[in-house]
C-alpha positions as CSV (number, residue, x, y, z in Angstrom):
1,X,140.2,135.3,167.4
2,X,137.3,134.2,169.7
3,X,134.9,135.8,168.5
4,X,136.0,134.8,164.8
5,X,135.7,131.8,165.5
6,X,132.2,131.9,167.3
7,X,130.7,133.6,164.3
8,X,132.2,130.8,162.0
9,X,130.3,128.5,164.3
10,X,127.2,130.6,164.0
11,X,127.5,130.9,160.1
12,X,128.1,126.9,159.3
13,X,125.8,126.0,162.0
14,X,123.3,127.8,160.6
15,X,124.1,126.3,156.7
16,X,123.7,123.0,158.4
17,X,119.8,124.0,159.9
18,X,118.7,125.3,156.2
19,X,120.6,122.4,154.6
20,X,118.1,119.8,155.6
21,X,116.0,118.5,153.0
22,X,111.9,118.8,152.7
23,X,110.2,115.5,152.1
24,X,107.1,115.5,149.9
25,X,104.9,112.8,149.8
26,X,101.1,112.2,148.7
27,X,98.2,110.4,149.3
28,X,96.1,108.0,147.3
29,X,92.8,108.5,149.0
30,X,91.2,106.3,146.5
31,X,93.1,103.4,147.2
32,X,92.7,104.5,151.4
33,X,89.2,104.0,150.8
34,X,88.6,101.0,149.4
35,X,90.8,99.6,151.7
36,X,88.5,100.9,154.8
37,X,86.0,98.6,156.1
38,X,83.2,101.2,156.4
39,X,83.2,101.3,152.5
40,X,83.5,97.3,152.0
41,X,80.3,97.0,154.5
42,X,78.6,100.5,152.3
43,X,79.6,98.3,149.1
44,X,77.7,95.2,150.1
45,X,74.5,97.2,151.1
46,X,75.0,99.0,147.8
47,X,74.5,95.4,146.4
48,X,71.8,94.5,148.1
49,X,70.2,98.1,147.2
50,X,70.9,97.8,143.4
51,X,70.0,93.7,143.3
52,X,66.0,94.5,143.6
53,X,66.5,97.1,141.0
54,X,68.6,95.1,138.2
55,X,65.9,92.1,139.1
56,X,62.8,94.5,138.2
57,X,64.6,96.0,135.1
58,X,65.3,92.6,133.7
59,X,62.2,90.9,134.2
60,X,60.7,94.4,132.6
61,X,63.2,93.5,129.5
62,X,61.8,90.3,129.0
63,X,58.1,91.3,129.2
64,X,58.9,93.9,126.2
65,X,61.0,91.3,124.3
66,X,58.4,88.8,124.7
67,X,55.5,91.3,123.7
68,X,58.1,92.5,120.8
69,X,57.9,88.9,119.8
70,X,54.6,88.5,119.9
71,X,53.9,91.5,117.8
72,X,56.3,90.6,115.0
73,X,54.7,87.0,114.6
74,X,50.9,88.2,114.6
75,X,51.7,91.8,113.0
76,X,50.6,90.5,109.3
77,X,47.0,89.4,110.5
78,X,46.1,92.1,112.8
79,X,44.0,95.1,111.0
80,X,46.1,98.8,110.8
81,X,43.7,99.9,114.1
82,X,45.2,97.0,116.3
83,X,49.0,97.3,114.9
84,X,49.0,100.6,115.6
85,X,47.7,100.1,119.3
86,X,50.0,97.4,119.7
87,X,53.1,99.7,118.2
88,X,52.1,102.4,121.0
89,X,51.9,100.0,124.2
90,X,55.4,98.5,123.1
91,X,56.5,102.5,122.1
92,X,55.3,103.2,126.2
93,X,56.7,100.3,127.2
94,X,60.1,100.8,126.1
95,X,60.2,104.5,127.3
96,X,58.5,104.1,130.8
97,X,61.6,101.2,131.0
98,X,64.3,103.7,130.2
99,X,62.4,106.4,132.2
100,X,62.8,104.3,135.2
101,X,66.6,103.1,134.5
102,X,67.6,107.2,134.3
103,X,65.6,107.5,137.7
104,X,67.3,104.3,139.3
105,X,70.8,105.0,138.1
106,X,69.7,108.8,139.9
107,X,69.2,106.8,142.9
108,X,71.6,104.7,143.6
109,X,74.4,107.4,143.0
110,X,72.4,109.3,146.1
111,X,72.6,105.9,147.5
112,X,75.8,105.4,147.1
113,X,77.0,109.0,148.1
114,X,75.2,108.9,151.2
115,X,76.6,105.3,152.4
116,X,80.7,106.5,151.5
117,X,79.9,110.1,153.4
118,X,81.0,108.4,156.7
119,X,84.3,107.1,155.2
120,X,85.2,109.9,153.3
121,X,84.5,112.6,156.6
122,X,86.6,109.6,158.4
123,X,89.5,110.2,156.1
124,X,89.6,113.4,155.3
125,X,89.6,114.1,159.3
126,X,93.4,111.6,159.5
């Protein structure tokens, strides 16, 4: 009778160990990181990064709008040699401008990859 009775201790016990539950839970590492202060300080030098870049760009747009402009108004009086001249420094203009928005827009994702590196290695390591 002892013994039956240790082994029904044994057997519920052990129902009672495998019974407990398993809690899941996840992680929004997005929202973890823009909640660190590493990225709001790599966020404001990404600003101050990008800000020369968007000033050069724009002031880039308005020299080939204005020359656009200028092109449009005088196109009728200037002979086929000169409009075609014109039509090719506006032509390089416009590509050297998107040229060097492909090559910024390269850059400033390096820039911003290499400024978040700390934060990310930070929370991957919690």
């Amino acid at each position: 009778m002892k013994n039956l009775i240790i082994i029904l201790i044994v057997i519920f016990g052990s129902f009672n160990l495998s019974a407990q539950e398993f809690k899941y839970g996840f992680v929004n590492a997005d929202k973890i990181l823009q909640e660190m202060p590493e990225i709001a300080s790599a966020n404001k030098e990404l600003e101050a990064y990008i800000k020369p870049i968007n000033d050069y760009i724009n002031s880039k747009n308005i020299e080939y709008k204005k020359k656009l402009e200028e092109f449009t108004k005088s196109k009728e009086s200037l002979s086929d040699f000169l409009k075609k001249e014109k039509e090719n420094e506006l032509n390089k203009l416009q590509a050297d401008l998107r040229q060097f928005q492909l090559n910024a827009q390269k850059e400033i994702g390096q820039k911003k990859t290499e400024l978040y590196q700390k934060a990310i290695i930070k929370l991957k390591k919690a």
